[in-house]
C-alpha positions in Angstrom: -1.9 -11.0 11.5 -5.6 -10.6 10.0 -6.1 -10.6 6.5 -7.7 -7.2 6.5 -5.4 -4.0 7.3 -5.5 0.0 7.4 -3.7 2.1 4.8 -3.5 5.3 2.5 -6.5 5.3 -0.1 -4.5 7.5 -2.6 -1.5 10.2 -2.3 -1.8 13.0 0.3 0.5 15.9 0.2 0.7 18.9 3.5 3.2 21.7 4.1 3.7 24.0 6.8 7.0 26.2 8.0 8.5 26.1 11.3 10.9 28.9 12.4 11.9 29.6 8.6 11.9 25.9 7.9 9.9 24.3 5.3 8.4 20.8 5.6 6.6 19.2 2.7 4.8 15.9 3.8 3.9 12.8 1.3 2.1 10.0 1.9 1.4 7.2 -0.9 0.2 3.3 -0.9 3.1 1.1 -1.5 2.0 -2.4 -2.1 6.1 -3.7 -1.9 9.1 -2.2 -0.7 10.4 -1.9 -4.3 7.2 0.6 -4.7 7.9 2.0 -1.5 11.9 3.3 -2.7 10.5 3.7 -6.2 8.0 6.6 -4.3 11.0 8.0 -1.8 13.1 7.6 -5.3 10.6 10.2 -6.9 10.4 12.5 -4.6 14.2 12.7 -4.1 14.3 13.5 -7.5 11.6 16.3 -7.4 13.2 18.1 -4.4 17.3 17.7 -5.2 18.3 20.8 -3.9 16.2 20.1 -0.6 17.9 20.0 2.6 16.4 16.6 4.0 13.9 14.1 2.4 13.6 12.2 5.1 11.6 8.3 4.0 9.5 6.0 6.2 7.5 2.9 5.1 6.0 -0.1 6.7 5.6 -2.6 4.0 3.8 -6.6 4.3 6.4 -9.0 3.0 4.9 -12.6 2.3 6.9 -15.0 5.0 6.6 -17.6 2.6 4.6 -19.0 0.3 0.7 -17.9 -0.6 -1.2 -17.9 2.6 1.8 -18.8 4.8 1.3 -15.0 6.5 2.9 -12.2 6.4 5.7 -10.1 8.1 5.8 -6.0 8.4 9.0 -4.6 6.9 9.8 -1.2 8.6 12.2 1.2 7.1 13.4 5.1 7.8 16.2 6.9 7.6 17.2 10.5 9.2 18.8 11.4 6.3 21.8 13.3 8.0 18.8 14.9 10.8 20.2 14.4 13.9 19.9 10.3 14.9 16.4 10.1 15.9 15.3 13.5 15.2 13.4 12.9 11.9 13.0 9.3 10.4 12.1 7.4 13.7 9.2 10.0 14.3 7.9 9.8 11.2 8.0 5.8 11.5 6.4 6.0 14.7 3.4 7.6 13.5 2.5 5.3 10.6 3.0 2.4 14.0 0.7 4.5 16.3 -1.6 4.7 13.0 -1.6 1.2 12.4 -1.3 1.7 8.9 0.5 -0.4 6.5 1.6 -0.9 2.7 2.2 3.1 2.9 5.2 5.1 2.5 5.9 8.3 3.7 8.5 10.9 2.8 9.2 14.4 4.6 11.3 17.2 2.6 12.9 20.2 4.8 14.1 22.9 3.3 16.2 25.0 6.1 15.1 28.0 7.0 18.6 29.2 9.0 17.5 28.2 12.5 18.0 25.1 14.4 15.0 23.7 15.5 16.5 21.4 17.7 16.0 17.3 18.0 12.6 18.0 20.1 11.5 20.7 17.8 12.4 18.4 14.2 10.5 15.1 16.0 7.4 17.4 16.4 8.0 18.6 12.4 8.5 15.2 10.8 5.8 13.7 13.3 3.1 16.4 12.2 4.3 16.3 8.1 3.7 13.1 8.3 0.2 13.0 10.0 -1.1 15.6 7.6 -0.1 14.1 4.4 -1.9 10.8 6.2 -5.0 12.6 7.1 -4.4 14.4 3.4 -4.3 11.6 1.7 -7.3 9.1 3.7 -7.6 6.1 5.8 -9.4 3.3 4.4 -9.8 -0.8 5.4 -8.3 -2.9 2.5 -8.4 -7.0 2.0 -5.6 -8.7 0.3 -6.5 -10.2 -3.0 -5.9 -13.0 -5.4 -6.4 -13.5 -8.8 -7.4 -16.8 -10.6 -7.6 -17.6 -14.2 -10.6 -19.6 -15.3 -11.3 -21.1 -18.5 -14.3 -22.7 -19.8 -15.8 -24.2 -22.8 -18.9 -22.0 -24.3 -21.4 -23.9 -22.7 -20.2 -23.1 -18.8 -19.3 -19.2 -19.8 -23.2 -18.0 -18.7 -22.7 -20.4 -15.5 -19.4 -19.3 -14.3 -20.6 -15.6 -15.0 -23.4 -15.5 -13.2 -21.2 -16.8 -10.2 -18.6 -14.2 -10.6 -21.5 -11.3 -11.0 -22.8 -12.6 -7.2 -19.8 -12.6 -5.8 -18.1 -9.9 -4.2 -15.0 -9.7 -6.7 -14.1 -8.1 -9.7 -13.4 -9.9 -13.7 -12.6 -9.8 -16.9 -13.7 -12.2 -19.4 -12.0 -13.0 -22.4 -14.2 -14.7 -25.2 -12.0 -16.3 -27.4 -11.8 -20.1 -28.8 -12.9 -20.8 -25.0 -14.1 -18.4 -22.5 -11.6 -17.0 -19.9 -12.3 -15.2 -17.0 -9.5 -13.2 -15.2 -10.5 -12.8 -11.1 -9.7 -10.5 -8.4 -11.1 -11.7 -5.0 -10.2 -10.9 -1.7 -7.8 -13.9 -0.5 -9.8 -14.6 2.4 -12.6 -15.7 -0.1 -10.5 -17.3 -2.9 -10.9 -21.0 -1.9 -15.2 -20.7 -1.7 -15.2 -18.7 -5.0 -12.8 -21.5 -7.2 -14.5 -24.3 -5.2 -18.1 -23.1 -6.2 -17.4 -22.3 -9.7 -15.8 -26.5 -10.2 -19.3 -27.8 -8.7 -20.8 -25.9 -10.8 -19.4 -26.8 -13.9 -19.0 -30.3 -12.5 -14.9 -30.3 -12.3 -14.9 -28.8 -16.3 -13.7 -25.4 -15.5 -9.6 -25.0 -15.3 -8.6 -23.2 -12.7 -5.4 -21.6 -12.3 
């Protein structure tokens, strides 16, 4: 699995009725699964006297330690919809997407006809393929942060390198001089690695 994957920029919300039903899409990023049931959680809670809120996520799950890969965890549930009528659909999109890290919930309020398991696979599909188009596609890169610390004398050194690279920083001047990193993961190992030749070995990276 590459390093680099597809997913939801921000929340996306769409609605549409079918036949006197109601379907409320929502799409969020979800960087675990405890973010992804945090995100169905909420929008349980915001739509309690809805018949359905049907979830779906796909989720990376480290397979072991740092840099050891990753696994996709898949989740959905029909939510008392007839068995395959509404939370494998929904799934299959975010697949046929190729999205991950995203989490998708679809809330039905009946409308007093039966749509049929045909008819609710085309709703939850299309709820959830709006409130992905709603809420944007866009490339991310997983990161890493490092801690570096560094006596006075380094601080401009180390800077420098960290305002030419392609990450992001905080630096903390205190007693020493700490710098708090965010790099892409793929990158990590150059940045740290550039950073002790250039202060000879004196910088403490964590």
């Amino acid at each position: 699995m590459t390093d680099a994957y597809e997913t939801v920029a921000g929340r996306g919300e769409a609605s549409f009725e079918v036949r006197g039903s109601e379907f409320i899409g929502y799409a969020s990023p979800a960087a675990t699964a405890a973010d992804a049931e945090a995100f169905v959680d909420t929008v349980r809670s915001e739509h309690q006297d809805a018949t359905h809120n049907v979830p779906a996520y796909r989720v990376r799950v480290e397979s072991g330690g740092p840099g050891d890969g990753y696994m996709l965890r898949e989740y959905q549930s029909d939510d008392g919809e007839p068995t395959g009528s509404a939370g494998k659909p929904a799934l299959n999109v975010l697949q046929q997407r190729d999205v991950e890290n995203v989490v998708v919930v679809v809330t039905r309020y009946y409308g007093g006809t039966n749509l049929g398991v045909g008819g609710l696979a085309r709703a939850y599909s299309r709820a959830v393929k709006d409130a992905v188009d709603a809420a944007g596609v866009v490339e991310e890169r997983p990161q890493e942060r490092f801690a570096v610390t560094v006596v006075y004398d380094d601080s401009g050194t180390v800077r420098g390198i960290l305002e030419g690279a392609d990450c992001e920083f905080d630096a903390d001047y205190g007693e020493d001089v700490s710098f708090d990193v965010t790099v892409a993961r793929a990158d990590a190992d150059a940045l740290r690695e550039r950073i002790q030749d250039a202060t000879s070995g004196r910088a403490d990276v964590e």
